[in-house]
ROVEXKE-562512 format. One line per 10 residues: number of its first residue (from 1); their letters; for each residue z negated, x negated, y of C-alpha. Coordinates in pm, 1 decimal. Layout:
BEGIN
NUM	A	Z:X:Y ~ ...
This chain:
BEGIN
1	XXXXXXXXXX	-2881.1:-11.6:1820.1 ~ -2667.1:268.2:1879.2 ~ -2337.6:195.9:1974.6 ~ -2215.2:308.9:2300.7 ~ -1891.1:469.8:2202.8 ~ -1892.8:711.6:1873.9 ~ -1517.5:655.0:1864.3 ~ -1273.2:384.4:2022.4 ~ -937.1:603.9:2012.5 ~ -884.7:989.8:2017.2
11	XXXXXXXXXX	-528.9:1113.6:1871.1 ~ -500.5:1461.4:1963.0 ~ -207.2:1684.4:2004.4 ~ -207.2:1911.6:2294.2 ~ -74.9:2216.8:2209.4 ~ -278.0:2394.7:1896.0 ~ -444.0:2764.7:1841.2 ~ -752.4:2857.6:1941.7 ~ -822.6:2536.2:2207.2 ~ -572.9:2326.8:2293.7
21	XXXXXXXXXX	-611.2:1917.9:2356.0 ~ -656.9:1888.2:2722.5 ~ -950.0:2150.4:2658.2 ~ -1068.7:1954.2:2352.7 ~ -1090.9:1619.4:2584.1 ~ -1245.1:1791.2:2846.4 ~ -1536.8:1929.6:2554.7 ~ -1603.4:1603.5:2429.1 ~ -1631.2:1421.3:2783.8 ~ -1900.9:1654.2:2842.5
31	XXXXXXXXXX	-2063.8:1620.6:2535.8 ~ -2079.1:1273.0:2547.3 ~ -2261.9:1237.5:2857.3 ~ -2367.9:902.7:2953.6 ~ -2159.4:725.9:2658.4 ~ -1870.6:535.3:2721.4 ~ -1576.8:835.5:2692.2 ~ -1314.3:702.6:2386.8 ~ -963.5:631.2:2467.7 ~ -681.1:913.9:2417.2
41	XXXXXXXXXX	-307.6:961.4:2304.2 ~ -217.0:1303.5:2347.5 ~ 102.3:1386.5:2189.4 ~ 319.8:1658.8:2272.7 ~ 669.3:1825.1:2232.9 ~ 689.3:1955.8:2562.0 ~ 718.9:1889.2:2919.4 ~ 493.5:1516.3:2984.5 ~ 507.0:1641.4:3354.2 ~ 299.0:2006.5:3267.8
51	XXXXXXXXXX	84.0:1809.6:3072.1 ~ 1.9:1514.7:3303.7 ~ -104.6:1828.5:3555.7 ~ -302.6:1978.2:3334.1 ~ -551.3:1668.4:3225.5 ~ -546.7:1622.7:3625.2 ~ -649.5:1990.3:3715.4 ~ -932.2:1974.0:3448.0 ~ -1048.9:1635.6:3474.2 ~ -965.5:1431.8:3189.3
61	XXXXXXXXXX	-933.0:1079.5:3281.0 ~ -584.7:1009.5:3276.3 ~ -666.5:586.7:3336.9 ~ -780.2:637.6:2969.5 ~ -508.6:858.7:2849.7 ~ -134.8:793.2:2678.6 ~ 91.8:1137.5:2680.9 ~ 305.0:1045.6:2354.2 ~ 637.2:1230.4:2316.4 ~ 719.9:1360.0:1975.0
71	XXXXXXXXXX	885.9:1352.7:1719.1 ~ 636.1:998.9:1726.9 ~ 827.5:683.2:1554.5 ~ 660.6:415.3:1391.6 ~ 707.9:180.5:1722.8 ~ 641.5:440.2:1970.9 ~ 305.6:484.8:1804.9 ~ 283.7:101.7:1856.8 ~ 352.2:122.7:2186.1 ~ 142.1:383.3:2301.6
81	XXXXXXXXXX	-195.8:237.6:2162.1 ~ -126.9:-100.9:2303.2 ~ -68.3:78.8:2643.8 ~ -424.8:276.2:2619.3 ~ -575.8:-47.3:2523.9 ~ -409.5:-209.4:2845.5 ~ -197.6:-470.5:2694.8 ~ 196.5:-419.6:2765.5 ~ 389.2:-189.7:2598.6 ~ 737.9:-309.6:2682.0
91	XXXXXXXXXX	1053.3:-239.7:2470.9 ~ 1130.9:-622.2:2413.8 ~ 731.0:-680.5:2289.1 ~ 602.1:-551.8:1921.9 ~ 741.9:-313.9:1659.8 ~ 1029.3:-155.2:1782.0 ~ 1144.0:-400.8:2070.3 ~ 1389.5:-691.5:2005.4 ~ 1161.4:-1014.8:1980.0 ~ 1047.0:-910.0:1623.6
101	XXXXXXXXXX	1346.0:-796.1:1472.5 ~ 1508.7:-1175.3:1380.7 ~ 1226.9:-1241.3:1150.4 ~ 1343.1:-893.0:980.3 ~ 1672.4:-951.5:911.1 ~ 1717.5:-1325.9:915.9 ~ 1772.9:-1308.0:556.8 ~ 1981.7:-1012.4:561.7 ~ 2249.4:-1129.5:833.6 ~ 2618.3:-1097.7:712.6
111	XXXXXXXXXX	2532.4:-814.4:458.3 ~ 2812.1:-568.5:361.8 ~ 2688.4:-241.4:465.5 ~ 2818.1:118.2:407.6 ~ 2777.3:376.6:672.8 ~ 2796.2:706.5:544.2 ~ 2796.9:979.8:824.7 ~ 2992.9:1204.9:944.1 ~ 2833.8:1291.1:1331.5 ~ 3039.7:1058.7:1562.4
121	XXXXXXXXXX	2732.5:956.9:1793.7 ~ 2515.0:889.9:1498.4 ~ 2789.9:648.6:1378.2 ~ 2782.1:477.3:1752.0 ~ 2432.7:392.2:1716.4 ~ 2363.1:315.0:1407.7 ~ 2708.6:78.4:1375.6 ~ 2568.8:-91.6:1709.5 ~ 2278.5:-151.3:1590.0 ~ 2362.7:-308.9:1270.1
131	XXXXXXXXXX	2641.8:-517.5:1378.4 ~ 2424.7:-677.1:1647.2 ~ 2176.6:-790.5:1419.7 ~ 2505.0:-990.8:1235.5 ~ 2559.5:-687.5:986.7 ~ 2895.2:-598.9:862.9 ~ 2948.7:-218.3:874.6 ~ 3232.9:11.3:752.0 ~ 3189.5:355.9:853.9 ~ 3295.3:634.4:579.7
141	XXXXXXXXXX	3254.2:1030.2:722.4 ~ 3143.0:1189.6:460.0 ~ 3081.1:1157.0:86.8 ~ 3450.2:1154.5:-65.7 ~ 3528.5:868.0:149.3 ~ 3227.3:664.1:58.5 ~ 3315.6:710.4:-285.9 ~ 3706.4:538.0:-205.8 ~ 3585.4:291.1:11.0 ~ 3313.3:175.1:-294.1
151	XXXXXXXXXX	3620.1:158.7:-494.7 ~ 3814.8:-34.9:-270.1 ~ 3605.5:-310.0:-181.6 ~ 3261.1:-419.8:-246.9 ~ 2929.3:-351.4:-51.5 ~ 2565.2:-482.5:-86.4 ~ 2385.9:-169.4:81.2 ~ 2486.7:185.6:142.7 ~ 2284.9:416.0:430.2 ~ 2402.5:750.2:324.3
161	XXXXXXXXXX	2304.6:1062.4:549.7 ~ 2251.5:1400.0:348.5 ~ 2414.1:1667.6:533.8 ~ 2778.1:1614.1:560.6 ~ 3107.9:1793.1:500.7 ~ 3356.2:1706.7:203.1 ~ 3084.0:1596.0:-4.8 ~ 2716.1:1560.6:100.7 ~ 2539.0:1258.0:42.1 ~ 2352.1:1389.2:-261.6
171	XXXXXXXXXX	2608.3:1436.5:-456.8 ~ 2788.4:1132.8:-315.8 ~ 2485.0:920.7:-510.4 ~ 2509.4:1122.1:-808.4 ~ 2863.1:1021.2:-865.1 ~ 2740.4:652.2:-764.7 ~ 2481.0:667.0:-1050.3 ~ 2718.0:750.9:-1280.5 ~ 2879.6:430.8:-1241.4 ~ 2747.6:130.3:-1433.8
181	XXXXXXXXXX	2886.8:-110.8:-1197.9 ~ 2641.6:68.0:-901.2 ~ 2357.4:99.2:-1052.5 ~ 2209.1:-170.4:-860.0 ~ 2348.9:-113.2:-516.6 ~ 2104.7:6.4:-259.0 ~ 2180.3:369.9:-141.0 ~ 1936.2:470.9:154.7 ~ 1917.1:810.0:318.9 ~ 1895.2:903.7:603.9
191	XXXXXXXXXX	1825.3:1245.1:737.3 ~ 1642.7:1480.9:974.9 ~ 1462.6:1630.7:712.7 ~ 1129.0:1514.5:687.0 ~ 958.7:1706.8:390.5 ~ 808.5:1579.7:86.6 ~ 1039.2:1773.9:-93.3 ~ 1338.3:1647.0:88.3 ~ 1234.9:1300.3:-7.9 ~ 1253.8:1376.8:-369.8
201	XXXXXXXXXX	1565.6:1523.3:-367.0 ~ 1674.5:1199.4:-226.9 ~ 1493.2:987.9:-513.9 ~ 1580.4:1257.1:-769.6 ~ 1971.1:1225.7:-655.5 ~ 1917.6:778.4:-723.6 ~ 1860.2:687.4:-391.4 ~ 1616.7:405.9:-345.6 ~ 1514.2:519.3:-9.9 ~ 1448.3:751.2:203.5
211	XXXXXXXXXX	1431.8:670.3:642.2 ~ 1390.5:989.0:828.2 ~ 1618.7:1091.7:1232.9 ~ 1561.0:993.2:1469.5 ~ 1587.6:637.3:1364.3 ~ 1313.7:391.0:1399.3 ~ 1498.7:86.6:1439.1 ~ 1247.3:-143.9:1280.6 ~ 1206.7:90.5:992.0 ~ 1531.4:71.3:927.4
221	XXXXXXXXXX	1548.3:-340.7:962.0 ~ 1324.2:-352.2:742.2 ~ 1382.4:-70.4:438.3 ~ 1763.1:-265.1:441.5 ~ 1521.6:-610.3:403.3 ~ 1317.9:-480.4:134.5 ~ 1627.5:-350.6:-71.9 ~ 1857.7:-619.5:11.8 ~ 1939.6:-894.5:-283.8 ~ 2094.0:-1155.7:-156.4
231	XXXXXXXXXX	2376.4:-1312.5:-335.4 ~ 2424.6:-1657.0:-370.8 ~ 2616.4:-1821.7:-57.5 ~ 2641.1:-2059.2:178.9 ~ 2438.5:-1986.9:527.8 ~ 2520.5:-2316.8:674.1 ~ 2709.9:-2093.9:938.6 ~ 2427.9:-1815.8:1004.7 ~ 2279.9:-1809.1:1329.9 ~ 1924.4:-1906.6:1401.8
241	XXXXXXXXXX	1874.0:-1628.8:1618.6 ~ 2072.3:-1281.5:1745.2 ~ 2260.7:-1292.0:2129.0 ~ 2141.2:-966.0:2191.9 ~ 2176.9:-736.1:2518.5 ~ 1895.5:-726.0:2784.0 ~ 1649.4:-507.0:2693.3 ~ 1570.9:-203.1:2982.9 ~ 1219.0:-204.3:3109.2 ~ 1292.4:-18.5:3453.9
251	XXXXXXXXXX	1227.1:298.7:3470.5 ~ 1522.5:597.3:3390.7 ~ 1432.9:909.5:3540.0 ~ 1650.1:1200.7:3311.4 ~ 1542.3:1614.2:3380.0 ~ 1474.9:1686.1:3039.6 ~ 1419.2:1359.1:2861.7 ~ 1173.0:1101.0:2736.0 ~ 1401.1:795.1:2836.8 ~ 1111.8:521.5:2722.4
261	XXXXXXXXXX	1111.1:695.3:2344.5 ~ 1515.8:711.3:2370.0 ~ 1575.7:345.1:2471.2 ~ 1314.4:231.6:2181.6 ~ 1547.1:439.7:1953.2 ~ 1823.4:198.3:2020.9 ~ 1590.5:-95.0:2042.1 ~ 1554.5:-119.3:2389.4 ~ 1995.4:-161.2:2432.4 ~ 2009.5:2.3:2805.1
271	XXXXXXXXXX	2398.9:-25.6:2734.2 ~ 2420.6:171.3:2444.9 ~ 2130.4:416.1:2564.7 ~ 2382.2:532.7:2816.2 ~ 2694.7:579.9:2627.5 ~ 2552.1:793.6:2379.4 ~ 2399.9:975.9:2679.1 ~ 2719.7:1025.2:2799.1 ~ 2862.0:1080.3:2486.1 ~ 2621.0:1340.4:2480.0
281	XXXXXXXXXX	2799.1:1577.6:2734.9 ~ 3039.8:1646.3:2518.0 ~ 2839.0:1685.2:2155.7 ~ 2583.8:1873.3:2285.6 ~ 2784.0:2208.5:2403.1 ~ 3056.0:2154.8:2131.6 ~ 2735.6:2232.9:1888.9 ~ 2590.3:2506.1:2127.5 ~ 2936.2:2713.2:2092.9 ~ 2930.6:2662.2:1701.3
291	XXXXXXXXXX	2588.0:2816.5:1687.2 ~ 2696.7:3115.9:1919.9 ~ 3008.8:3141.4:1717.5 ~ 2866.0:3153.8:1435.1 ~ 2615.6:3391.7:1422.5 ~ 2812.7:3643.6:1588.2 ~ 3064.4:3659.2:1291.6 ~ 2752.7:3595.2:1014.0 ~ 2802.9:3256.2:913.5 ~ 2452.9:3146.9:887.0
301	XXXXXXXXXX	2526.0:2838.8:697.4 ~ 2746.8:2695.9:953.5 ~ 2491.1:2755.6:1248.6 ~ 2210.7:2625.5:1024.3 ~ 2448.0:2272.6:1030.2 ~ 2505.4:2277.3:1388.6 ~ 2121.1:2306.0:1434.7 ~ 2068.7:2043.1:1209.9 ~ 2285.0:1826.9:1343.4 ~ 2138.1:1856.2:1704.6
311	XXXXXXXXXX	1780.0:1818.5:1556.8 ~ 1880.3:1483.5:1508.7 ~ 2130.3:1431.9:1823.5 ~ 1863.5:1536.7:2014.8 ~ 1557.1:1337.6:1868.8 ~ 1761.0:1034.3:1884.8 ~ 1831.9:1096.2:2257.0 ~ 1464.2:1134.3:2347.0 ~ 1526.9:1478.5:2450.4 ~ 1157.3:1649.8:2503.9
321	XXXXXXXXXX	1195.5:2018.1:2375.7 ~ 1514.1:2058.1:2211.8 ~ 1461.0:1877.2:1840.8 ~ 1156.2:2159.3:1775.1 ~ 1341.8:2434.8:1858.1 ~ 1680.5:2284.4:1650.8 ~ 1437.2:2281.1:1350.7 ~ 1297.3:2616.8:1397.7 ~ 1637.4:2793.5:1411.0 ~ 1733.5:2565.5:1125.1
331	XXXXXXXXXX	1375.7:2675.8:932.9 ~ 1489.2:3040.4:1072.0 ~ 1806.3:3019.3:890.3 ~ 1673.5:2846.4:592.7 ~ 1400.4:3097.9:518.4 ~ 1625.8:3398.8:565.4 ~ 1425.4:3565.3:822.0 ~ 1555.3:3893.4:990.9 ~ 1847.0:3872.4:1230.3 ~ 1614.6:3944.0:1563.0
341	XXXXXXXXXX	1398.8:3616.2:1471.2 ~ 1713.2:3391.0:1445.8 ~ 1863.4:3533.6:1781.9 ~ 1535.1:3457.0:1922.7 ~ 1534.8:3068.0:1842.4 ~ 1900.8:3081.7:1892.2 ~ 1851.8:3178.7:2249.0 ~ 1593.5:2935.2:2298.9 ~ 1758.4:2669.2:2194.3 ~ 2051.8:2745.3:2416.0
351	XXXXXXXXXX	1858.3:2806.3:2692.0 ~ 1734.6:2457.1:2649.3 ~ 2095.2:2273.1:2557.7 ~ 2169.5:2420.1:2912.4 ~ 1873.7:2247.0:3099.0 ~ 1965.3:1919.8:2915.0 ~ 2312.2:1922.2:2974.0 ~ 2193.3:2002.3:3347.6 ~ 1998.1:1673.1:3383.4 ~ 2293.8:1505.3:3132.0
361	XXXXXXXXXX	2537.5:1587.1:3455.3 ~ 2287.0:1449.8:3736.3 ~ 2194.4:1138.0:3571.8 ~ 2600.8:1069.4:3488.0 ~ 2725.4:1197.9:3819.7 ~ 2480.7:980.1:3958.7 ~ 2584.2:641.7:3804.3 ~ 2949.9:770.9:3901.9 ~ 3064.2:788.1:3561.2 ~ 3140.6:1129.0:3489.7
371	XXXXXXXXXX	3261.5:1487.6:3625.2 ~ 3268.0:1770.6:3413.2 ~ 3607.7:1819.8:3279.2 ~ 3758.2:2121.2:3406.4 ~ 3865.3:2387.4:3153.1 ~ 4210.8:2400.0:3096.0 ~ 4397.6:2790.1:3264.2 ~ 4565.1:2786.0:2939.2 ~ 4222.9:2816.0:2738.3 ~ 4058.8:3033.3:2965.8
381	XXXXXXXXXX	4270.1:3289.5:2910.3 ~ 4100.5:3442.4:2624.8 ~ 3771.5:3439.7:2781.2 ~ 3946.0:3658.8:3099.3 ~ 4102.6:3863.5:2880.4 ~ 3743.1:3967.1:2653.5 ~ 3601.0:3973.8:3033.1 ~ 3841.1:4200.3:3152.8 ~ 3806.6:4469.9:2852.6 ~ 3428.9:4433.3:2891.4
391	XXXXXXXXXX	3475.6:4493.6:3261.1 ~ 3671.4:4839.6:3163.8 ~ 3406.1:4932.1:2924.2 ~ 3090.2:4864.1:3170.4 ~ 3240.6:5116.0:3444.6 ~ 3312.9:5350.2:3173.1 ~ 2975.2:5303.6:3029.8 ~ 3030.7:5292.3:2670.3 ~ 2705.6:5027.2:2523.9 ~ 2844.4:5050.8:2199.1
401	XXXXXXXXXX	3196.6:4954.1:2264.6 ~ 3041.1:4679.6:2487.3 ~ 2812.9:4506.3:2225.4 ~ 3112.3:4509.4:1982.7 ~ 3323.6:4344.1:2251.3 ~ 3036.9:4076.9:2325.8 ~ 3045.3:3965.1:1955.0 ~ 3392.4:3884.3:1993.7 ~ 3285.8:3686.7:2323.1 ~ 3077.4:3461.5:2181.3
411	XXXXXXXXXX	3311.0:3360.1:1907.9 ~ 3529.3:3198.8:2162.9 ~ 3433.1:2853.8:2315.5 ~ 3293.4:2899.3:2622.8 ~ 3173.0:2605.5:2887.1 ~ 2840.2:2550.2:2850.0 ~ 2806.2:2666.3:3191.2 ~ 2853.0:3046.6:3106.1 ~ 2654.5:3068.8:2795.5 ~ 2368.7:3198.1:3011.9
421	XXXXXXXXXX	2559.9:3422.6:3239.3 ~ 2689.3:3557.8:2876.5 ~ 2355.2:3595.4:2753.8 ~ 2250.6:3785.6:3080.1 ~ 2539.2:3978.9:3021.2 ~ 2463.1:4102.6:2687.6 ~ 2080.2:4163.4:2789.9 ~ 2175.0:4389.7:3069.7 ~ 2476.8:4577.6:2838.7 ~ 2212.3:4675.3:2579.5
431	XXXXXXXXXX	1938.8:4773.6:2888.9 ~ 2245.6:5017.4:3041.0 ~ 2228.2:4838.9:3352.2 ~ 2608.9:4865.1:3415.3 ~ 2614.6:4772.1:3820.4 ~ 2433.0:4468.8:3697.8 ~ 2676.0:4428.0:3428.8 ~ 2945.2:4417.6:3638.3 ~ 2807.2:4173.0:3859.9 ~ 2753.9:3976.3:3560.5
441	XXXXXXXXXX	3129.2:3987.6:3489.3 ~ 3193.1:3857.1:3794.2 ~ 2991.4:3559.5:3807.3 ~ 3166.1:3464.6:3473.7 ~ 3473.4:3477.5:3586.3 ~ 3367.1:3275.0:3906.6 ~ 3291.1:2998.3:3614.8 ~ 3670.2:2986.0:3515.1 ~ 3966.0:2892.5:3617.4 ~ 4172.3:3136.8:3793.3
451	XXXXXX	4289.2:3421.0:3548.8 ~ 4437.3:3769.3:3541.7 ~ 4236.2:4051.2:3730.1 ~ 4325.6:4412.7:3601.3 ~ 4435.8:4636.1:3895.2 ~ 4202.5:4862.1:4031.2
């Protein structure tokens, strides 16, 4: 007999050329007539929200359908197809969530690991992590001081990330190699490069593995398990399970973010899913002015690294646009395309850092734990002073004069809450709309502390 469903489970991304998922659903409900329509998980980089509208307006049945955030983890995947086939997707239940992970590490607990990397919120979370689950982690910022700790004292694993000042973590494993004494210890990367290619630049360098950012916690559990030889002790004193913290299953409403994928990214710890939130609202425009400031003086190489790094920051924080637009002005960069393509992506991105730092402030403000810091008067006075040459320049309607002085403005660290007003700036500068310009001015300074006005 034929069966009544050609299919059980659709994956489909929604946005592709030529006809998009929602339209793709909507096709094959039609087509299949009387048959018994096959369960979906649409994935997307963009906003769930648009795309929940969508199916509505066009009739896919959303009862039947999973939105999936990307980048898609190991355990989100999990979770998602358990959810379409109505069973429970919580963050404590199945891959990802915090009943499984004992049986991972039980014979791992008390191992001696090495935490290479250098970004200070990628250090909070993965040293929580680990030392919950009975690890013992020493943190080393970059490649140089891996190499001294290793020296000093011994370790049974080493998670080394790639991209890092000093020394990077290739050649950090080189040097390890070299050593006869290391050439079995574990070294693991981790990085937010995802290629094939990347992967065998890891294995070429002598690393044993290779776990991609945004962690998966479980993947990493169990990559240390499968590389982990125990030595010979006594576990008369290891526990028989992990005191771990609640795991969040309310719902956390963020502008901006996917806060189910970003709590499964730190194992469901509702604790640490907020620190490194707030921790957030001061890495994520630190990186935003490094990118501005750097491709205004040329140094490509340095904004490539910011972008990189936020790829990650922002994958790891479940933040819904931002990590595809990181990589594509860090592919931009990387591919040498022409100075107008990278300003595009730049702008982008920053356009985007602003919206999440926006929701960033609500959600904090909110739980009454932060206020954005006010700039110091002291370090706004560069920022007047660029403002009030430009403001000379704009009434004496000199563009060229103007775009010179702009490059100098966005070499200076501004609060994230100008970099659009700067941007406008610049747009309306080049377009010779100098009443708007000035206007533009204005509303910058209105973003400062008080500063010195020139006299009319």
């Amino acid at each position: 007999a034929r069966s009544s469903r050609i299919f059980d489970l659709v994956l489909v991304d929604w946005k592709m050329p030529e006809m998009d998922g929602v339209e793709t659903m909507r096709h094959i409900m039609e087509r299949l007539d009387t048959m018994t329509p096959p369960l979906v998980i649409m994935t997307t980089a963009f906003d769930r929200q648009e795309l929940t509208a969508q199916m509505r307006k066009t009739g896919v049945p959303q009862d039947k359908t999973t939105v999936l955030v990307k980048p898609v983890t190991q355990s989100g995947l999990y979770n998602a197809i358990v959810e379409v086939f109505g069973g429970v997707a919580a963050l404590g239940k199945g891959p990802g969530g915090q009943d499984d992970m004992y049986d991972i590490v039980k014979g791992c607990i008390g191992a001696r690991i090495l935490l290479v990397e250098d970004n200070e919120l990628n250090q909070i979370v993965a040293n929580e992590l680990l030392t919950q689950r009975g690890f013992r982690v020493t943190i080393a910022e970059n490649g140089l001081r891996a190499l001294e700790m290793l020296d000093a004292q011994p370790f049974d694993i080493v998670l080394m990330d790639i991209q890092m000042p000093e020394m990077d973590g290739l050649t950090a494993t080189r040097h390890i190699r070299q050593q006869a004494r290391f050439a079995n210890l574990p070294v693991i990367a981790m990085t937010a490069h995802a290629m094939v290619g990347d992967r065998e630049k890891s294995l070429t360098a002598g690393m044993n593995a290779h776990i991609t950012k945004p962690i998966d916690p479980k993947e990493l559990f169990s990559t240390i398990a499968e590389w982990y030889a125990s030595p010979k002790r006594d576990d008369a004193g290891m526990p028989n399970e992990l005191a771990l913290p609640p795991v969040r299953t309310a719902s956390l409403i963020i502008p901006g973010f996917d806060t189910e994928t970003g709590l499964i990214r730190v194992a469901g710890n509702a604790g640490l899913y907020k620190r490194i939130l707030l921790k957030a609202l001061d890495e994520i425009p630190r990186h935003a002015t490094s990118i501005g400031k750097a491709l205004s003086v040329g140094e490509l190489p340095e904004a490539q690294r910011a972008a990189h790094t936020l790829k990650g920051l922002l994958g790891n924080l479940g933040a819904i646009k931002g990590p595809e637009e990181a990589a594509a002005l860090e592919d931009a960069i990387e591919a040498k395309n022409g100075s107008a393509d990278i300003a595009m992506h730049a702008d982008r991105l920053l356009s985007i850092l602003k919206e999440l730092i926006r929701g960033l402030e609500q959600f904090a403000e909110a739980n009454g734990d932060y206020a954005a810091p006010p700039m110091d008067a002291d370090a706004a006075q560069p920022l007047h002073a660029v403002l009030n040459e430009l403001s000379e320049q704009v009434r004496a309607r000199k563009p060229l004069v103007c775009k010179q002085l702009l490059s100098e403005a966005r070499a200076l660290s501004w609060p994230a809450s100008c970099l659009e007003q700067l941007r406008e700036l610049e747009r309306l500068t080049a377009m010779y709309k100098f009443p708007e310009a000035q206007e533009a001015i204005e509303a910058l300074r209105a973003l400062l502390p008080p500063g010195t006005t020139p006299q009319e």
